[in-house]
N, C-alpha and C positions, 0 to 999 in steps of 0.2 A: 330263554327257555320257553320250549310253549305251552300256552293255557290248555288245561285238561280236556277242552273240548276241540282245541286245533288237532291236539294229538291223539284224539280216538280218530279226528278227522285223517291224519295221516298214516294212522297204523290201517285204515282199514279201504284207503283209496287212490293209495301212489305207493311207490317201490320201499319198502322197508328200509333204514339204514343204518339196522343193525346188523351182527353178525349170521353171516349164513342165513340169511332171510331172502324173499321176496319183496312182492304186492303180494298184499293182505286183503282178499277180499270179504265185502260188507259182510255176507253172509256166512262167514267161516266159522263154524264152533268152539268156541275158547278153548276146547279142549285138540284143535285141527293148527294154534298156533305154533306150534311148539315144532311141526314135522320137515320145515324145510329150515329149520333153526340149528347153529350146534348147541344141541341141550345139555351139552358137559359141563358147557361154558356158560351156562344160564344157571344151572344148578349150583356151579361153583360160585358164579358173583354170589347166589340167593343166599348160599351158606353165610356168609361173608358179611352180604348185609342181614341179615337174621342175627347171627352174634354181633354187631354194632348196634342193631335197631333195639335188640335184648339185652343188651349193656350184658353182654356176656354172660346171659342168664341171670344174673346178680351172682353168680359164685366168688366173684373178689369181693365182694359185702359179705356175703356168710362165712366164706373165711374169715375174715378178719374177727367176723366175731366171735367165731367157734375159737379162735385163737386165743382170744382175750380170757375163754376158760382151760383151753388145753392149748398151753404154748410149745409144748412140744409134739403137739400131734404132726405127723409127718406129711399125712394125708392132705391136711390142710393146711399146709407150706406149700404143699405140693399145687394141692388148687389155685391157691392164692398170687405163686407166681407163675402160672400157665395163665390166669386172666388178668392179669395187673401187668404195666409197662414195665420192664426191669429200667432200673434206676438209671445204670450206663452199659456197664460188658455185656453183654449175656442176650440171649433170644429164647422165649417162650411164643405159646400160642397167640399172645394177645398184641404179640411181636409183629407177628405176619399179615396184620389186618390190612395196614395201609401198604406196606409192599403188593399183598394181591391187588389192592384197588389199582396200582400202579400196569403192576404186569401184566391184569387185564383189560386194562387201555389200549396197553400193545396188542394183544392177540385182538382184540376187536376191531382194532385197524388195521387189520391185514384184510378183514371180511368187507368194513363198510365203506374204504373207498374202492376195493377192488368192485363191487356191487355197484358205485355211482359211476368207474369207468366205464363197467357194460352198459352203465344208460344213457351213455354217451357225455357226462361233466368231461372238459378238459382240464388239464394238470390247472393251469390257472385258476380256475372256477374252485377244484378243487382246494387248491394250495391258500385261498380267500377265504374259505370254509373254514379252513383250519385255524388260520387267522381270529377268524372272528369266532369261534368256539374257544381260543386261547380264553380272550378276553371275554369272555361271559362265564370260562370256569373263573377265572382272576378273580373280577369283581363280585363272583358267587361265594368265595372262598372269603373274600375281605365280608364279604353283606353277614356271611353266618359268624365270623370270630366277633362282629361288634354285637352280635344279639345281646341286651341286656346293658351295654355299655353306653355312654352317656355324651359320645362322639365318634365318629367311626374310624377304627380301629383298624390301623394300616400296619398289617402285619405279614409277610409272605409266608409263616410256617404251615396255615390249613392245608390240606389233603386233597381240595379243587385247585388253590391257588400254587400248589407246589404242580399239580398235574396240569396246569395253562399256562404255567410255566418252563417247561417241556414242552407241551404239544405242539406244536409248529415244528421245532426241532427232530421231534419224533417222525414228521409228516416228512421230513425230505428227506427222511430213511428209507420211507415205504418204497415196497417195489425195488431195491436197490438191490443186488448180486449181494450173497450173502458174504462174500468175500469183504466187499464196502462196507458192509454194515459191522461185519467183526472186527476188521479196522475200527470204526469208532467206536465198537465198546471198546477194545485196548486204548485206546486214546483217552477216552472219557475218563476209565481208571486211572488210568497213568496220568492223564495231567490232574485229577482231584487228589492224591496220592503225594504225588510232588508239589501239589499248593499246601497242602498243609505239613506237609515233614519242611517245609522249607521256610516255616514261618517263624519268626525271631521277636516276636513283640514281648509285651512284660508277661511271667508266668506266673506261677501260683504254686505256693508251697503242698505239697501234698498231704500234709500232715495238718495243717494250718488252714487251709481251704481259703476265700479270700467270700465273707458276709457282703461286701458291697457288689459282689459278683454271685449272690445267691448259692455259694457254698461252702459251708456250714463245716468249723472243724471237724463235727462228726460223721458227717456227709464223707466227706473229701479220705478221714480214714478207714473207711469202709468199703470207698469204691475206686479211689483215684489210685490204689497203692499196685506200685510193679507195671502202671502203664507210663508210654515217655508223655512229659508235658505236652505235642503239640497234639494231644488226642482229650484235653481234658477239657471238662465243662467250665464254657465260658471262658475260653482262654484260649482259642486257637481262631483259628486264619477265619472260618466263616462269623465268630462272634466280633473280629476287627472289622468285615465288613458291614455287619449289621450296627453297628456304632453307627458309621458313614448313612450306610443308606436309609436305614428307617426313621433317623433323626433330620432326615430332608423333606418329608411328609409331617403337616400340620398335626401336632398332639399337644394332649395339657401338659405332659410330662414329659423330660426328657427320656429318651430307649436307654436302657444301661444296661441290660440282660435279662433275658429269655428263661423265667422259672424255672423250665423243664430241660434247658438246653440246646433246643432246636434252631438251627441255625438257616436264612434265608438262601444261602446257597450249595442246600440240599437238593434244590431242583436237579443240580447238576449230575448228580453220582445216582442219582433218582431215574435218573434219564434211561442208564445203563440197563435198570431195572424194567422198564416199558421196552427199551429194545430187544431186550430178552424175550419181553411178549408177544414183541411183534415179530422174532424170526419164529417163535412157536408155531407164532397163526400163519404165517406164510407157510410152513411145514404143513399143519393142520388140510389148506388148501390146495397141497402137491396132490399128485396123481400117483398114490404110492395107497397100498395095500392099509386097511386099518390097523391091524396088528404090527407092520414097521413101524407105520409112524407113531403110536405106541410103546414099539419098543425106544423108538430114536428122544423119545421124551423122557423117559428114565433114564435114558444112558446120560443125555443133555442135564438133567437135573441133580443126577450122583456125582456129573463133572464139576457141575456150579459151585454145590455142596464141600467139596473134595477141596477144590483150589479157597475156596472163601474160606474155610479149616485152616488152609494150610497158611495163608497169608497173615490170618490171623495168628496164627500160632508163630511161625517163623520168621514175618516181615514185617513185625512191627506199626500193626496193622490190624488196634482189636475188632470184634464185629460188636458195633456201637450204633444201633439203628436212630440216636437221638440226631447226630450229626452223620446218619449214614456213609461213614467209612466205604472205602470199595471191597470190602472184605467183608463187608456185609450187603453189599449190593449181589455180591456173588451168590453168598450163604444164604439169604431171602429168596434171590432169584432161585436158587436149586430146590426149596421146596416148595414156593410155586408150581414149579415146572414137574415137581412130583404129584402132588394133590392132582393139578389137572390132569394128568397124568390116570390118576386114579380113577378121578369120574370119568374121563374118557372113556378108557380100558372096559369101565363096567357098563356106561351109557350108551355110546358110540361104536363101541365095536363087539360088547356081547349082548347089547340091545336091551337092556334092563331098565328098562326106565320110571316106568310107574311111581316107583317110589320117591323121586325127583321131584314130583307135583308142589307139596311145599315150600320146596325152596325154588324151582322156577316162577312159581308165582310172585314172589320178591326180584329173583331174578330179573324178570323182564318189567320191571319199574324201580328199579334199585334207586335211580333218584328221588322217588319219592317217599320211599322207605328212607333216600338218608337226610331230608330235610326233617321228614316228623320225627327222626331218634335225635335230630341236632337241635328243633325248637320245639318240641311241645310231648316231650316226657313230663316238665314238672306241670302242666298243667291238664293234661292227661292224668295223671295220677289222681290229683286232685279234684278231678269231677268223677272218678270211680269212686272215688271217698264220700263224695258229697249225694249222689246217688247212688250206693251200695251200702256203705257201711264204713264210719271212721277207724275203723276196727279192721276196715279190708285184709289188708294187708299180713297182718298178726296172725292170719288163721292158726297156722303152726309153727307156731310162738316166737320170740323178738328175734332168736337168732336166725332165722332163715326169714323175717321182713323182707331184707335185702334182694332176693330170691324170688315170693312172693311180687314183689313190687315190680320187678322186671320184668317177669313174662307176662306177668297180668297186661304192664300197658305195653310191651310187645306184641302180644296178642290181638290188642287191637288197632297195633299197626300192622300187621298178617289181615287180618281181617277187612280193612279196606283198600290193602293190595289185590287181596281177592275180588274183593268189589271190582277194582279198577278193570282187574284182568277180563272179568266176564262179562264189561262192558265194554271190554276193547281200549282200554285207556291206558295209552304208553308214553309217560313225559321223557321227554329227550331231550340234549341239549344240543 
């Protein structure tokens, strides 16, 4: 990754290599970056990182505690699980975060090696790039899960390390007939699909859940009922290989299961997902009318939607983003492809853009937006405390803390985005 000041150096004196960019010259007005950019797709990362870096406003905090006095308020079930991970079936808002991060990997790599061929990189140069950005998301992805930990912490489930884990793969997509490349999304599904229906190891009673596997008879009859066993937490084909493989890397403790479920060969069905993004961005850069390709993004994203429904529903096949199922690779992908969809329609082809300003300015430093929401929320919080008021937070009263808390030191990770931005400071990996 480069230091803050290599990378004002490159945002403002050799060819951009993000999407839809240039050179960026020195004297361009922070408000002049944004015109040879696609600001859909800038707007949309920002969103994206803006609910990550704001821990989703704190609304799954105030829920819960608005709950704790009104358990049947509907409003606030409602809130609570659009910001909260659903347990195992199901997709809400808070669902879609790491899928987008995903899908827009892909669409931004249709833009930033198509950009390094016009400057003449050859496939090799290129395909070494790719290479070596795998392995600095990997080991970016392991450096943040051990934050706070007391050895490092050899895990493949983070959201860099599952994404450098793809990306190579992703890379000798690029550029491919789209024909090729729909080939191996069927592939990709189909053989994730057939590894795990096909798995025979020891199960798990659904009723009973199994404690040494982190679920909980109560757990297990709330969520595991009416699914077949080889879709159940901790008990299918990616939790056997994570036995194997994460127990080969040095730790204090033997790997026995993954709290949340998440399984290390998610990269794979994960994949499907940034492929989707990148035949978006190869679309995005055809030679076709703005309002087609508009339209061809809705049509693409209602298809995704439609078949990830249906698979789920008919093919035994829930959509379970903890082990991302291919039936939620679909179902993700389809509203992906709608959202961008959305900001396009409104940014890019009926030119409205102004209002974007916020979230492009996160946007176009999304990495550094996602280090500070990943290390230094609770310490941020607590020098607002310490120079403002221990009290900060409480303004309007205990139940919306939560709330309070979140945008405050959201806030002033917006606000040193801002900074970065008007000083031309774009980290990149």
């Amino acid at each position: 990754m480069n230091s803050p000041a290599s990378s004002a150096k490159s945002a403002t004196t050799s060819p951009c290599n993000e999407e839809g960019s240039h050179s960026m010259n020195a004297d361009m007005p922070p408000q002049d970056l944004t015109k040879r950019r696609l600001v859909s797709l800038d707007a949309y990362r920002g969103l994206i990182m803006i609910s990550l870096g704001f821990v989703g406003f704190g609304l799954s905090g105030t829920a819960e505690n608005h709950l704790k006095l009104e358990p049947e308020s509907e409003f606030w079930q409602t809130i609570r699980y659009q910001f909260s991970h659903v347990e195992w079936v199901g997709c809400g808002y808070w669902d879609l975060i790491q899928p987008s991060f995903m899908f827009m990997v892909g669409v931004s790599m249709a833009y930033s090696y198509s950009s390094r061929q016009k400057n003449g990189d050859s496939y090799g140069r290129m395909f070494l790039h790719a290479v070596i950005r795998s392995l600095i998301m990997i080991f970016l992805g392991i450096f943040l899960s051990s934050n706070g930990s007391v050895q490092t912490n050899w895990t493949l489930m983070n959201v860099l390390t599952q994404i450098g884990l793809g990306y190579t793969f992703l890379f000798l997509l690029w550029n491919r007939h789209w024909r090729v490349q729909l080939a191996a999304l069927v592939f990709i599904l189909g053989g994730t699909y057939f590894t795990y229906v096909s798995y025979t190891g020891p199960g798990m009673d659904p009723h009973l859940g199994d404690p040494a596997r982190g679920v909980s008879s109560e757990w297990a009859e709330q969520h595991l009922q009416g699914i077949h066993p080889v879709w159940f937490k901790n008990s299918n084909r990616g939790h056997a290989v994570d036995l194997v493989l994460l127990n080969l890397f040095p730790r204090m403790d033997e790997f026995t299961f993954n709290g949340g479920g998440y399984q290390s060969i998610n990269f794979i069905p994960s994949l499907a997902t940034m492929l989707i993004g990148l035949m978006c961005g190869e679309l995005l850069r055809r030679d076709l009318s703005g309002p087609k390709k508009w339209l061809i993004l809705v049509i693409a994203g209602g298809v995704c939607l439609e078949l990830g429904w249906f698979w789920s529903t008919y093919g035994n096949c829930p959509l379970i983003k903890r082990i991302w199922t291919p039936s939620w690779a679909l179902f993700s992908s389809g509203w992906c492809c709608l959202i961008l969809a959305a900001f396009y329609g409104i940014v890019d082809v009926l030119g409205v853009k102004r209002w974007t300003f916020p979230l492009v300015v996160v946007g176009m430093n999304s990495i550094a937006m996602y280090f500070m929401g990943q290390m230094l929320k609770p310490w941020t919080a607590n020098t607002l405390k310490t120079h403002i008021s221990q009290n900060l937070f409480e303004g309007f009263g205990e139940v919306f803390e939560p709330m309070m808390q979140a945008n405050l030191v959201g806030l002033v990770f917006w606000l040193i985005c801002l900074w970065m931005y008007r000083q031309r400071i774009f980290i990149r990996i």
